[in-house]
Backbone bond lengths (Angstrom), bond angles and torsions (degrees), N, CA, C in turn:
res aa  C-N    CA-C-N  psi(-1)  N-CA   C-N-CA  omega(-1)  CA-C   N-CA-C  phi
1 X - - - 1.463 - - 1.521 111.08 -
2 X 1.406 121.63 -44.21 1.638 108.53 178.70 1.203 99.94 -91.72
3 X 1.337 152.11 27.72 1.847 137.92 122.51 1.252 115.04 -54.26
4 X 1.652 104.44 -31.01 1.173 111.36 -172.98 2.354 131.80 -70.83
5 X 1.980 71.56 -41.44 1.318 96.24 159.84 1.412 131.71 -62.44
6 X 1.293 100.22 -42.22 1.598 112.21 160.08 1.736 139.91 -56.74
7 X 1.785 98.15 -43.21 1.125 81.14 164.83 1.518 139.02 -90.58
8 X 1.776 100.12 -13.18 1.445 129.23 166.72 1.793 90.08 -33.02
9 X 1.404 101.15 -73.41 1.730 107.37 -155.42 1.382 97.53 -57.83
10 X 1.287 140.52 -59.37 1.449 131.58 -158.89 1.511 106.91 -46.80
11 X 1.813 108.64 -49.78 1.312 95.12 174.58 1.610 136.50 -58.04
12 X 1.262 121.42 -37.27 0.966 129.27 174.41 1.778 111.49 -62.67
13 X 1.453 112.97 -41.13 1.190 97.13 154.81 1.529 144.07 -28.29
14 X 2.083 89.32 -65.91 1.134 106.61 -169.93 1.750 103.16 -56.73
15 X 1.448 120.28 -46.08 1.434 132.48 -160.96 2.003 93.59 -55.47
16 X 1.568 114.12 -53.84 1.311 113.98 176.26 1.704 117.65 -42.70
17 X 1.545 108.34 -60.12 1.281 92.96 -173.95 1.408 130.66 -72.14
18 X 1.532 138.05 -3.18 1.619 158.75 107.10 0.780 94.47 9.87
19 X 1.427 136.65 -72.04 1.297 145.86 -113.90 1.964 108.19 -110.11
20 X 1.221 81.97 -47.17 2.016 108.21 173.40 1.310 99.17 -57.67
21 X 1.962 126.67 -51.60 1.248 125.42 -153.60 1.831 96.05 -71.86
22 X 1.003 100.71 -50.99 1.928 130.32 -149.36 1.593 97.83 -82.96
23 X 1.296 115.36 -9.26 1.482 107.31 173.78 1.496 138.90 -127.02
24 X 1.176 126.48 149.30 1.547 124.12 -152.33 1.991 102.53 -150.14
25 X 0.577 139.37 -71.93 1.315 170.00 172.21 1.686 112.44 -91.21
26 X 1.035 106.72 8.03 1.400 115.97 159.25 1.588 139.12 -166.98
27 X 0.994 114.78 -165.90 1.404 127.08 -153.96 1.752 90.19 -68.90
28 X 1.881 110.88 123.70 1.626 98.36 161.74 1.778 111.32 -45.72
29 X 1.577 106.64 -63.86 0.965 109.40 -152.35 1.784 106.58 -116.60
30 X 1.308 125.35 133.37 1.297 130.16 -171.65 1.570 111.96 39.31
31 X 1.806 77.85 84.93 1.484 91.92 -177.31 1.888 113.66 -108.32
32 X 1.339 100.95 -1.27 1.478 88.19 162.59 1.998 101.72 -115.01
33 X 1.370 94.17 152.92 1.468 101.77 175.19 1.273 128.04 159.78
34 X 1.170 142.63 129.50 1.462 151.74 -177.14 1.802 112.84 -67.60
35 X 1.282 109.80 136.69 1.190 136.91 175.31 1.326 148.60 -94.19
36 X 1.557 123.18 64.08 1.794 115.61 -156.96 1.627 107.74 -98.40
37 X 0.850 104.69 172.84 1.865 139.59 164.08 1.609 91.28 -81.99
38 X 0.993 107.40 142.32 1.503 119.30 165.80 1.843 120.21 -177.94
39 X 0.831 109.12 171.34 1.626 118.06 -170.41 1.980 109.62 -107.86
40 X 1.176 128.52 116.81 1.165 122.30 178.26 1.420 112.06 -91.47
41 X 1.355 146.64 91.62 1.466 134.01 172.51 1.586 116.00 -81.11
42 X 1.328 106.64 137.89 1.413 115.42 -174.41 1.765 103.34 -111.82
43 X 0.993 121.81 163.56 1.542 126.61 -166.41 1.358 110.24 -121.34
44 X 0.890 136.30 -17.92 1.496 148.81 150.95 1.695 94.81 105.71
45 X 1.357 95.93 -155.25 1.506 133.03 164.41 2.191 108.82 46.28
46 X 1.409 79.78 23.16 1.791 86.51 164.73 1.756 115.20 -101.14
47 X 1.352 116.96 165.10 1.165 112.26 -168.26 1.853 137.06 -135.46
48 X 1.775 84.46 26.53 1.267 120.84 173.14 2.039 129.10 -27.26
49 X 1.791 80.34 -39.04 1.664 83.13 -177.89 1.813 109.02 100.75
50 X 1.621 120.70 -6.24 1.467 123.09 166.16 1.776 88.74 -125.90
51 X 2.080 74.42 130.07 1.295 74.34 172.73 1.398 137.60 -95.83
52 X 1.479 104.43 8.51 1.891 111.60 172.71 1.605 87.62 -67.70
53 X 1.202 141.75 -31.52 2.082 124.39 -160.37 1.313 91.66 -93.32
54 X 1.601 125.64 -6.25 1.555 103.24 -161.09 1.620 103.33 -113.87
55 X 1.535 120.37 -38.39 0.954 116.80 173.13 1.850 121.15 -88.39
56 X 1.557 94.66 140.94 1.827 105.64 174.58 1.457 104.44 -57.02
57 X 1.307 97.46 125.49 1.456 107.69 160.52 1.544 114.60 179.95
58 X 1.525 126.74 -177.35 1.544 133.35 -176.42 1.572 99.28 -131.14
59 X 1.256 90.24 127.34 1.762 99.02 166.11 1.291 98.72 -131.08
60 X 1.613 88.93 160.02 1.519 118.07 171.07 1.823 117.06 -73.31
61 X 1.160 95.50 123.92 2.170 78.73 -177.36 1.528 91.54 -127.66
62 X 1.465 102.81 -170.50 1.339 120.57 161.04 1.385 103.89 -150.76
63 X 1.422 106.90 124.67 1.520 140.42 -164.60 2.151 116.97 -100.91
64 X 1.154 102.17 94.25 1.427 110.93 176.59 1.397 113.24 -66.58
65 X 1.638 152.54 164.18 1.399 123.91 157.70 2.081 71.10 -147.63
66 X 1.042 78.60 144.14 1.531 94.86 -171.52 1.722 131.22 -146.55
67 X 1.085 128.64 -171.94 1.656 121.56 -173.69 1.920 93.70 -135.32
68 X 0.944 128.26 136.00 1.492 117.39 169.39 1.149 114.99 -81.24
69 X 1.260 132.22 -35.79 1.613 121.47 157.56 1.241 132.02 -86.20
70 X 1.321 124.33 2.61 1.245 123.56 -171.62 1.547 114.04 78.15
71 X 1.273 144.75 4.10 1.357 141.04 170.11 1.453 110.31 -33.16
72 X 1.233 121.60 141.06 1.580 142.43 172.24 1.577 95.06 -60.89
73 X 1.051 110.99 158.32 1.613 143.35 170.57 1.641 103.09 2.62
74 X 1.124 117.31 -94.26 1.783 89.92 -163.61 1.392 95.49 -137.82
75 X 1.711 105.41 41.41 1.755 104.59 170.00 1.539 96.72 -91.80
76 X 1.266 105.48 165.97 1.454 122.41 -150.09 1.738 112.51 -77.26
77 X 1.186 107.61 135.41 1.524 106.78 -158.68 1.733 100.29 -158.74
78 X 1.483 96.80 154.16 1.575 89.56 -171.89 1.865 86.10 -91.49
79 X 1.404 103.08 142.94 1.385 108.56 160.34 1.499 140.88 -96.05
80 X 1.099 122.57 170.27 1.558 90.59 -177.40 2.058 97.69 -145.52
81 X 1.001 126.05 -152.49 1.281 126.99 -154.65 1.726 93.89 -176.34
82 X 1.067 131.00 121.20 1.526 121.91 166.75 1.726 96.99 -154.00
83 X 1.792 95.85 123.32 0.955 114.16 -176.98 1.726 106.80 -107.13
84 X 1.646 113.94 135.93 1.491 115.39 159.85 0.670 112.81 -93.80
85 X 1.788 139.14 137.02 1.162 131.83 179.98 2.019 92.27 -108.98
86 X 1.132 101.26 131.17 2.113 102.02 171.94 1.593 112.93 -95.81
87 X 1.195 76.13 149.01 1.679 96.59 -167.15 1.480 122.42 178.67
88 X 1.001 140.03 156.85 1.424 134.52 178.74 1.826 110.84 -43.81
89 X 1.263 102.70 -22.66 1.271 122.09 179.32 1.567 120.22 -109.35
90 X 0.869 150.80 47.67 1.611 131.61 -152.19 1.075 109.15 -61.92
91 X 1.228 135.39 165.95 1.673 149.99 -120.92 1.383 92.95 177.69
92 X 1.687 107.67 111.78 1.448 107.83 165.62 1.801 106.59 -112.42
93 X 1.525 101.51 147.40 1.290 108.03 -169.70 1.468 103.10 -120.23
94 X 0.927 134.41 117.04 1.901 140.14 170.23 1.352 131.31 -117.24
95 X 1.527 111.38 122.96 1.190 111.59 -164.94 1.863 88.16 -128.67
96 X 1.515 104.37 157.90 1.005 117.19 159.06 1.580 136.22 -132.73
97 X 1.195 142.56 178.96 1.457 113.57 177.39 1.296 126.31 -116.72
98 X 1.304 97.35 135.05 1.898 110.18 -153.30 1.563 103.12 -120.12
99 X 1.326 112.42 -164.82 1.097 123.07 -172.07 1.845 108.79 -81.84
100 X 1.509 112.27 -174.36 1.368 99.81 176.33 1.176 112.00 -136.03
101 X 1.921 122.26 11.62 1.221 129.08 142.81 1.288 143.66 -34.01
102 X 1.336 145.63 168.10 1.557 142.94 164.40 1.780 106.90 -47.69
103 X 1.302 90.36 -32.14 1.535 109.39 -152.33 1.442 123.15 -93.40
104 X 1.670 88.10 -52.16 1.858 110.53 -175.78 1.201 96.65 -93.31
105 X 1.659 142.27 7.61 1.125 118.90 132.48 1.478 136.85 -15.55
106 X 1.697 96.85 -54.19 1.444 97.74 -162.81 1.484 101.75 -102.19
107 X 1.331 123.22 43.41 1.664 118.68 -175.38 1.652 87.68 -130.07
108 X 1.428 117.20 135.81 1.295 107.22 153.56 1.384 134.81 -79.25
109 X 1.275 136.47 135.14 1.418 153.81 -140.34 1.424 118.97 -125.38
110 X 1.300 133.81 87.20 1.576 124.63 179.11 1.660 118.00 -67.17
111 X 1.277 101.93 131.68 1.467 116.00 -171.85 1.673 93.59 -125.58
112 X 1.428 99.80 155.26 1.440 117.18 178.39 1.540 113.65 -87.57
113 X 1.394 110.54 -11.13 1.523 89.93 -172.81 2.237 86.87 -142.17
114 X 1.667 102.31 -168.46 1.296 95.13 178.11 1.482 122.67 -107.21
115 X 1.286 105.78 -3.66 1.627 122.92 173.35 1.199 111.71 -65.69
116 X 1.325 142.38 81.02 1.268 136.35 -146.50 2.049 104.17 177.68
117 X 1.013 100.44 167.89 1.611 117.04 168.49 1.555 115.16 -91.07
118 X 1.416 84.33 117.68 1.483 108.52 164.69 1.841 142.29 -92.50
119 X 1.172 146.03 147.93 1.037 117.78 -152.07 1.841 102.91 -144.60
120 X 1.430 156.68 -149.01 1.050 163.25 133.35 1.521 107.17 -122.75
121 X 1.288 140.07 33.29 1.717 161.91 -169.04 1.746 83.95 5.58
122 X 1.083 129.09 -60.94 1.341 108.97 -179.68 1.698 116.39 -116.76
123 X 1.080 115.87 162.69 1.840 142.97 167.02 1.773 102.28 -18.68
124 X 1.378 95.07 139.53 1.410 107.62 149.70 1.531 108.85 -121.66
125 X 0.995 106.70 161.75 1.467 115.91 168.49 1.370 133.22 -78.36
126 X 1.164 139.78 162.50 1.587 116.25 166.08 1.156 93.54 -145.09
127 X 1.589 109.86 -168.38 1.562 116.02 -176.79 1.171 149.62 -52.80
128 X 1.720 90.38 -52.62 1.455 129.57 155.42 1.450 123.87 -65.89
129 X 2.249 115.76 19.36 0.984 113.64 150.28 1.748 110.85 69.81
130 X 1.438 90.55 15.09 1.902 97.62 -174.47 2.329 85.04 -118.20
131 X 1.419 95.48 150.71 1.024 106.19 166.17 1.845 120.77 -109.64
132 X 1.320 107.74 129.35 1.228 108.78 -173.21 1.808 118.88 -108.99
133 X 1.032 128.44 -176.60 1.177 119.54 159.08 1.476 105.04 -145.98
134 X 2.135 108.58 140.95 1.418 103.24 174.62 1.085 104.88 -105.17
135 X 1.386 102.69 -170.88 1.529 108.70 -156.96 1.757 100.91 -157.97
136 X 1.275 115.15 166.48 1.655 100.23 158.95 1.817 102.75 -168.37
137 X 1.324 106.73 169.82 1.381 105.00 -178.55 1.691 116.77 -145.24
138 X 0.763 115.10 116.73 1.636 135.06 -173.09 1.421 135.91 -74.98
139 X 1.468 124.74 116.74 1.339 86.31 -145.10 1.374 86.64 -146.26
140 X 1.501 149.07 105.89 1.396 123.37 -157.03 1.326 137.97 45.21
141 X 1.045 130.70 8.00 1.418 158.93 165.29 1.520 127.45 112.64
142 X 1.954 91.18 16.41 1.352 94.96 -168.30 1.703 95.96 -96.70
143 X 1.528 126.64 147.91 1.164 118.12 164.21 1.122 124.53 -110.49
144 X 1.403 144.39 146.02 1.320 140.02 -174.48 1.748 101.21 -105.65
145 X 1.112 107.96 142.19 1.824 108.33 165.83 1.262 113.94 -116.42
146 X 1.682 113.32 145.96 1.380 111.13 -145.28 1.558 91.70 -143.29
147 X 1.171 129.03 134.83 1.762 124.61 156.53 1.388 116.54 -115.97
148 X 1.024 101.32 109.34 1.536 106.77 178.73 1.591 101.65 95.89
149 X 1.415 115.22 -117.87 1.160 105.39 -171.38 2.270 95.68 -126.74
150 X 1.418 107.50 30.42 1.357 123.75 -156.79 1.343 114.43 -117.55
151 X 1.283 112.72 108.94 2.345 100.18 -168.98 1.582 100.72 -68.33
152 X 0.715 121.03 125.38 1.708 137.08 167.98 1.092 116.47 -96.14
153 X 1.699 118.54 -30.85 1.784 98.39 -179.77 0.985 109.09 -178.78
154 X 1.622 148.05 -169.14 1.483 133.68 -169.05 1.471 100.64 -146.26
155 X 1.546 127.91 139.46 1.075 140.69 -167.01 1.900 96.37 -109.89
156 X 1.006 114.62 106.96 2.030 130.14 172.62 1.907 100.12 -85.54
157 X 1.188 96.54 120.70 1.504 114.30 162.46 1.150 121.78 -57.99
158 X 1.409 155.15 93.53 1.481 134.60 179.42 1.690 105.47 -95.86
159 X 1.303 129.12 -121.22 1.419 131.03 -159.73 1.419 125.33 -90.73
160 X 1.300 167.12 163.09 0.909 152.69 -150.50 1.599 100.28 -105.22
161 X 1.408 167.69 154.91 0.756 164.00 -102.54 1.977 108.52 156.18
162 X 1.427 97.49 116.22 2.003 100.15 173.25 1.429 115.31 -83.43
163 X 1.357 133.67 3.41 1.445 127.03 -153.10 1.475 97.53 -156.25
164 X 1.922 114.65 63.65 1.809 103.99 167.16 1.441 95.95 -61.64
165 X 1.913 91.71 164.83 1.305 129.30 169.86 1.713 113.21 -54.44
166 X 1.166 113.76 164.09 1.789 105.59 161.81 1.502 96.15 -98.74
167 X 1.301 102.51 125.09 1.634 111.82 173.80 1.396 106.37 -91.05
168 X 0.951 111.61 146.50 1.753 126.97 -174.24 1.695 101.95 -154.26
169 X 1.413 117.60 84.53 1.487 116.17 163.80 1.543 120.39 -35.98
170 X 1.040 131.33 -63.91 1.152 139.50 167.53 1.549 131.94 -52.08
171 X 1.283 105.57 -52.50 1.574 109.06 143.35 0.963 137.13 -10.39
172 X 1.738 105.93 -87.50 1.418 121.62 -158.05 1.899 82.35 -116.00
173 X 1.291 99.08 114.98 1.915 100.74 169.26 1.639 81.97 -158.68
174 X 1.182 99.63 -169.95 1.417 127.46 172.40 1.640 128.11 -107.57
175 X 1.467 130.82 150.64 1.632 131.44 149.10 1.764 108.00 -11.16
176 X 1.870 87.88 -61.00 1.780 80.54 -150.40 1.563 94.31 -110.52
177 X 1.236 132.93 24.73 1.270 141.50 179.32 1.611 134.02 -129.07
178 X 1.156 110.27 19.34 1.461 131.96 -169.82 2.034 122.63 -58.10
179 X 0.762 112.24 165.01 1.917 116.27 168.13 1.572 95.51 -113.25
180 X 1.414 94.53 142.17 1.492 124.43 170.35 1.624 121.04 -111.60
181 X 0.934 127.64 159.92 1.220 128.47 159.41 1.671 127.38 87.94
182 X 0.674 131.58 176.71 1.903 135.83 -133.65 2.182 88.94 -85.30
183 X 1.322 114.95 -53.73 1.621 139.31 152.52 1.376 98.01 -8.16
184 X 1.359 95.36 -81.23 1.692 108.11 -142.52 2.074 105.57 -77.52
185 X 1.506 83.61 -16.38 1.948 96.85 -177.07 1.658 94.07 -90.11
186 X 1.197 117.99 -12.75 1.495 106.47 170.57 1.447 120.95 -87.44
187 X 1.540 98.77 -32.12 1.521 104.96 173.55 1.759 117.71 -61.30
188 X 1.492 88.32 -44.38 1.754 100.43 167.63 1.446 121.13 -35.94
189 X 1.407 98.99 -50.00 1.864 108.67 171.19 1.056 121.51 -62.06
190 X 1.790 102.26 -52.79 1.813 89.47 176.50 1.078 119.73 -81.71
191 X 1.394 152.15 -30.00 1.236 137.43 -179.24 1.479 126.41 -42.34
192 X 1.867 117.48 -50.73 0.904 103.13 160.24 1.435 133.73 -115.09
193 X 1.475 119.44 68.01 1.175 143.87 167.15 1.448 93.36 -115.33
194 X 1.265 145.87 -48.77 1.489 153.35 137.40 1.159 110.17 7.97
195 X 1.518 104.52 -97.40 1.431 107.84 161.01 1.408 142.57 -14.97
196 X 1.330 95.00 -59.63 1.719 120.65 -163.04 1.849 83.50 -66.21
197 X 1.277 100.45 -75.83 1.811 112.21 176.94 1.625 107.22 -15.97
198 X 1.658 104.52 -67.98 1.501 92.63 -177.12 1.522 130.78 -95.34
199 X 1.189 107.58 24.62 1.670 138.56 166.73 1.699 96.99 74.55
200 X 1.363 122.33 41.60 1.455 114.39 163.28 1.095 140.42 -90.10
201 X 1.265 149.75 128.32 1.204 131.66 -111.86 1.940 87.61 -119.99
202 X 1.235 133.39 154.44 1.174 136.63 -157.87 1.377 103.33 -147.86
């Protein structure tokens, strides 16, 4: 598992600094990608320790679907999924697409298209001090949300949208809903160095 961790991170490294050199006016990382309105429903009665996965309910989000390098049409690219959840708090959720092993779970994986498995390569935390991992799977534009290896809830597409959010994993999370690990503290960096780079205001 930490070979695994290791090479997970180098790549994401490597994918960051690409991204630092090659960008000015745009996004370090998953800089091409479409933008909707959509509804997240959760199903309740799980027992994770966060309570957006545990309790039933529908929120309002806004849903990015994106390429991390920007690759043309359906050459191979890691994809990613980043959900806002709104609220007095907003809650960003990020998935990318990985393998569908025990293992290559936690490696990110370029796929040609978006119908595919999605992953968070490493742990979040929750309340109850347990670490989880999400996940999601795509399927005609429907998405499923998954923790661990468990569907929890379904993400609805609504309208296409000109103006995503600035996502910041680290940022915008929760008490009992947080990212862990070497990954998610890198994403922390780039997102808003991103920003800052292309003067967006956060």
């Amino acid at each position: 598992m930490r070979a695994v961790r290791v090479v997970a991170i180098t790549v994401v490294a490597a994918a960051l600094a690409v991204r630092v050199v090659k960008s000015r006016h745009q996004r370090f990382l998953h800089p091409k990608g479409r933008t909707f309105d959509g509804e997240l429903e959760i199903w309740g009665g799980g027992n994770t320790g966060a309570a957006l996965l545990d309790r039933p309910g529908r929120h309002r989000i806004t849903v990015r679907i994106s390429k991390g390098l920007g690759t043309d049409g359906d050459r191979l690219d890691v994809r990613g999924i980043a959900i806002r959840v709104h609220g007095d708090a907003p809650i960003d959720l990020l998935v990318s697409t990985c393998g569908k092993g025990r293992f290559t779970r936690h490696l990110p994986v370029p796929r040609r298209d978006y119908d595919t498995v999605y992953g968070s390569i490493l742990a979040y935390r929750t309340g109850g001090d347990r670490k989880v991992y999400l996940g999601a799977r795509m399927k005609h534009g429907v998405i499923a949300l998954y923790v661990d290896e468990r569907a929890v809830g379904r993400v609805t597409l609504g309208a296409e949208v000109d103006d995503p959010p600035a996502y910041n994993p680290m940022r915008h999370t929760a008490p009992d809903l947080h990212p862990t690990g070497a990954i998610h503290g890198a994403r922390g960096l780039a997102y808003p160095l991103s920003q800052k780079w292309r003067g967006v205001k956060v």
